[in-house]
N, C-alpha and C positions, 0 to 999 in steps of 0.2 A: 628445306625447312625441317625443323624437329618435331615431332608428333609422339605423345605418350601412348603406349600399345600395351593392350593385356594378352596373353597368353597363357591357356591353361591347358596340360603336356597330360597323357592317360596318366600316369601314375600319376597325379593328383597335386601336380604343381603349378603354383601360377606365378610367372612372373611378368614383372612390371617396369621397362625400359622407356626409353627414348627410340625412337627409329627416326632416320634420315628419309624423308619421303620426297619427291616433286611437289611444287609449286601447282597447283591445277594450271588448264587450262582456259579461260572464261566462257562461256556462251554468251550470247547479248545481250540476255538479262541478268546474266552475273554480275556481283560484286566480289572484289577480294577483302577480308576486313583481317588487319593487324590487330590480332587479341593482344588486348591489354592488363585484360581481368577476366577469370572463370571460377566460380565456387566449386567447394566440392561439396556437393548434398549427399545425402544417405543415399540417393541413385545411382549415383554414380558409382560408391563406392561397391555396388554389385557389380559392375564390369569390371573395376580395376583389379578389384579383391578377389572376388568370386563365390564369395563366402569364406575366406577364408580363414585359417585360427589365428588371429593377430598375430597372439603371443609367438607365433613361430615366422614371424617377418625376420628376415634379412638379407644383407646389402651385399652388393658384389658390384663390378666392374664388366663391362662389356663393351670393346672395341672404342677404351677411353670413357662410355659415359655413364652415371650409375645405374643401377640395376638392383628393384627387391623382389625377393621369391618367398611364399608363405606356402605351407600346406592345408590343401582344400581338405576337410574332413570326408570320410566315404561318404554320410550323410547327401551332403552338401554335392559332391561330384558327380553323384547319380542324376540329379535335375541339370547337370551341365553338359549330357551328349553332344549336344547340337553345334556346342562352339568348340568341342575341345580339338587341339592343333590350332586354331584361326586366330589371329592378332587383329584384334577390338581395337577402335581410338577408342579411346575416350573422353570425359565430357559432356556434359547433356546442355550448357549456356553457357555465356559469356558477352563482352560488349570490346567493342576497338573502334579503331577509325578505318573506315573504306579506304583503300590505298591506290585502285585499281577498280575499271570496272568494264564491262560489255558495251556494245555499238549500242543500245536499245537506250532511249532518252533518261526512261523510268530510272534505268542504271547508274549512267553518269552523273545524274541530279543528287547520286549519294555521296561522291569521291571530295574527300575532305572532311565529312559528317559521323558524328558519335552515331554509334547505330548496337544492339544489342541485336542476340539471335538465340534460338533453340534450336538447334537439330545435330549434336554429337557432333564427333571430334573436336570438341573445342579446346581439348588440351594442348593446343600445337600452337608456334609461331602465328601462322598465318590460316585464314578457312575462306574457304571459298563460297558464296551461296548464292541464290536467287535475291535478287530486288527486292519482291515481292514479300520472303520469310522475314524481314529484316522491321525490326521495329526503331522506326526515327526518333531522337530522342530530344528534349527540349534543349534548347542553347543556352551551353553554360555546363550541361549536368555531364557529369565524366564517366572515364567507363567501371571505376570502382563502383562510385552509386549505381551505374546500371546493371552490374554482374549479373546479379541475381532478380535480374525482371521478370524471368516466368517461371522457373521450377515453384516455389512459394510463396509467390503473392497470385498467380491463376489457381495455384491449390485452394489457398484460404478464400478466395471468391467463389472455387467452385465447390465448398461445402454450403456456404449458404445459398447457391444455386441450388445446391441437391438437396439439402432440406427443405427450401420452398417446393419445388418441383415431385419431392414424396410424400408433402401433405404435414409436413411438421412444425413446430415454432420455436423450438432452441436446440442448440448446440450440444451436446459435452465431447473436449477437447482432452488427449492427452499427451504426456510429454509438454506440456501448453507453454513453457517460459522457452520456448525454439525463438528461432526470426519468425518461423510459419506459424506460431502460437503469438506472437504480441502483433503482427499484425491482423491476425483474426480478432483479436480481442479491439485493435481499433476499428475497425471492419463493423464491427458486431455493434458497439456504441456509437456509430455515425448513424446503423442501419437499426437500432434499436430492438437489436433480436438478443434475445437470452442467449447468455453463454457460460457452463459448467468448465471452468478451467481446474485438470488434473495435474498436478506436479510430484517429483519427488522427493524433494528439500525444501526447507524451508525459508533459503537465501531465495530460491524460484517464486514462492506463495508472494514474496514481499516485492519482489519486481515486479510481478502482473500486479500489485497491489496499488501500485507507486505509478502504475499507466493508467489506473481508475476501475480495474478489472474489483466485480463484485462480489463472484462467486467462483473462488477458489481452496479447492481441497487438495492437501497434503497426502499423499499415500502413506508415507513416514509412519505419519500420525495412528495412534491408535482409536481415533475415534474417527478414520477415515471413513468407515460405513456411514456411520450417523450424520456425519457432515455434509454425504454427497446424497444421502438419502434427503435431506435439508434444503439443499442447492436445488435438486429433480423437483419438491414439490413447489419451490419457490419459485423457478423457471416453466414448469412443466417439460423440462427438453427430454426427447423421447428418440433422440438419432443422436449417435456418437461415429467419432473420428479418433479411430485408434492408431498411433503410429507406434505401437510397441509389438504388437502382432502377437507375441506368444506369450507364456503364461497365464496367468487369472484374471487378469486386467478387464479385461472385456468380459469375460464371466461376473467379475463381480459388479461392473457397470450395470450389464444384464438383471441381478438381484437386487440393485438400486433401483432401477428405475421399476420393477415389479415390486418394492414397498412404496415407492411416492406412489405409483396407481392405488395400491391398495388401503390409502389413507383416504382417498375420498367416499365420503361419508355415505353419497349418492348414487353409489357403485352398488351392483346388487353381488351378493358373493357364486362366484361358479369354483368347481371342484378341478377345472382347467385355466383358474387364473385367467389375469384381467383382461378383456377386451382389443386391451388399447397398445397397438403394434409396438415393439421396441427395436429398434435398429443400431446395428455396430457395423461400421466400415472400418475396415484394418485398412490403411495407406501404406504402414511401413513395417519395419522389423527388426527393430532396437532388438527388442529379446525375439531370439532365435528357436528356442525352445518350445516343445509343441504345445499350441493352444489347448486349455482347459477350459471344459463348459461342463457343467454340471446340469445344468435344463432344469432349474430349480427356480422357475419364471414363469411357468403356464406355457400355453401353447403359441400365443401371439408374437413370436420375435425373429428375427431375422440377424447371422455372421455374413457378410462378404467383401467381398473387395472392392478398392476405391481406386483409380491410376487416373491423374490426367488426362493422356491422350483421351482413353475412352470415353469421358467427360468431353471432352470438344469437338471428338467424331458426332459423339450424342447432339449438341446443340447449335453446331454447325459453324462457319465459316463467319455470320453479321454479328451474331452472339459474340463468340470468343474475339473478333476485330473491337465487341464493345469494350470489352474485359480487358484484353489488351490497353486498350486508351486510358482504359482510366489507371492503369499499373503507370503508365507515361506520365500520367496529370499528376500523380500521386508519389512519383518516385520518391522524393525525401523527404517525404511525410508518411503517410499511412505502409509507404512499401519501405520501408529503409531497410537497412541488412546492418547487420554489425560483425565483424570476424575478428577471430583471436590473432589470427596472425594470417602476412601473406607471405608467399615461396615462390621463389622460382621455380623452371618444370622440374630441374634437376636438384635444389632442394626438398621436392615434394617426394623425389625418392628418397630421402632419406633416412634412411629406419628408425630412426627416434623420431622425428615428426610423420612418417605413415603409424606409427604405435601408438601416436599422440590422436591425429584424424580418423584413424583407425576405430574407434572407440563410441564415434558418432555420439559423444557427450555432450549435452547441452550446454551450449555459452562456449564452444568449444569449435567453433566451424572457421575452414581453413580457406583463404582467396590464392590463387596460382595467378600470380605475374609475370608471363611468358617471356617478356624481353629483361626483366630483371636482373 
């Protein structure tokens, strides 16, 4: 079967083929499930890419099938010790039908059944995996609508886990018109939690507008300070989810929300700014470029990081099974997914469509249709 593999060489090269691999094996609680559909999220595109400088992708040929090679910036190579020489699948989800499965009952009760799964390699013909990893999906629903069942619809569930669980009661989101941005925004109005939706056009302001979305701010915009300063006191939300990671984004969230604190009236003034915690989780890394914080916010705030997995090591196996169900219950409603286009595996090397996906532009997300 064919399997998409990254490889990134000491001098500073990654590329991005096809390999001819074995079919696994089964164990008895195995399943085989024929991909039919796998997105490519901004996760991914850290194993495929490596970081690397788009602008410098292209296409070659390799024992017949295509092949692209980009150069990793030195920056960027330095955090890559660890994999360089090693060929990555790649992949982080995907959904098909069980083809094949293991002696163990739990197994066989799948063969024939749409079933979705998280755990890498999913960019190949076929994957093999436990019974158990495999989320069953309602009859009728295909593996297009299920691609994208966990990378971000358990994300957007598990910021409002984490904001419950740090003691907070609204949102600010950005990048927010993503698939992981409109369904948080539905997410947030079923659950009637305040949510600061950040964009950066104003084609995006008017699509979270047109979903019921009530507080959303432009970056564009010149009067983006005052706006979200606006939005903070209206919501009181006082923990952010940043998927741009670098630049002033989250610095200037930070000065936001240290004006909405200091509008209330009942606030006594300290010479260390306000009180009342402010929180920014980076999830992702649209911009690349190194964060800026100025600490022009008083002492109470908090930068770090946000990843899935450690979110459902955190709240365990009954938690994340709940989480999961309702992404099931909800697939073509609240979790939908929308993609610009879908490629085969050997389309998606492409060099004009990796330049294109490459770019992790919003409204701009690619589906791989393995047998296409």
């Amino acid at each position: 079967m064919l399997q998409m593999q990254s490889r990134v060489s000491s001098s500073g090269q990654v590329s991005l083929g096809l390999v001819e691999v074995d079919v696994p094996a089964l164990a008895p609680g195995d399943v085989l499930i024929r991909i039919e559909a796998t997105p490519i999220n901004p996760s991914d595109l850290g194993v495929m890419l490596a970081g690397a400088d788009a602008s410098t992708i292209e296409g070659a040929t390799i024992d017949g099938r295509p092949t692209i090679t980009a150069t990793v910036p030195p920056a960027s190579l330095r955090g890559l010790s660890g994999r360089i020489g090693q060929s990555l699948p790649c992949g982080n989800e995907g959904a098909g039908v069980v083809v094949a499965a293991g002696s163990d009952p739990q197994a066989q009760a799948l063969v024939g059944k749409t079933v979705a799964a998280l755990g890498g390699a999913m960019y190949s013909e076929f994957r093999a995996m436990p019974a158990v990893h495999c989320l069953v999906l309602h009859d009728g629903t295909t593996a297009v609508e299920a691609a994208s069942c966990f990378v971000n619809p358990l994300t957007a569930l598990a910021m409002v886990d984490t904001m419950r669980s740090d003691g907070h009661s609204a949102i600010v989101h950005t990048a927010a018109a993503s698939n992981l941005g409109q369904m948080l925004v539905k997410i947030c109005q079923a659950e009637q939690v305040g949510l600061v939706n950040i964009v950066r056009r104003p084609a995006q302001a008017d699509l979270l507008r047109s979903l019921g979305a009530q507080h959303v701010c432009d970056s564009s915009q010149d009067s983006f300070h005052d706006d979200l300063v606006a939005a903070l006191v209206a919501t009181k939300a006082t923990v952010a989810f940043d998927a741009t990671g670098g630049g002033r984004l989250a610095n200037q969230i930070l000065i936001a929300m240290e004006a909405a604190a200091s509008k209330d009236p009942s606030a006594p003034y300290s010479r260390y700014g306000s009180t009342i915690h402010k929180q920014v989780y980076i999830y992702g890394g649209l911009d690349r470029s190194t964060t800026e914080l100025t600490r022009s916010y008083g002492m109470a705030w908090g930068v770090g990081g946000f990843l899935l997995p450690n979110f459902l090591a955190k709240v365990g196996a009954e938690r994340g099974q709940q989480l999961r169900q309702r992404v099931a219950d909800e697939l073509t409603t609240t979790f939908s997914s929308n993609y610009t286009k879908q490629v085969s595996l050997r389309n998606a090397l492409n060099p004009a469509e990796a330049a294109v996906y490459a770019r992790q532009a919003t409204g701009e997300k690619y589906l791989i249709t393995p047998h296409s």
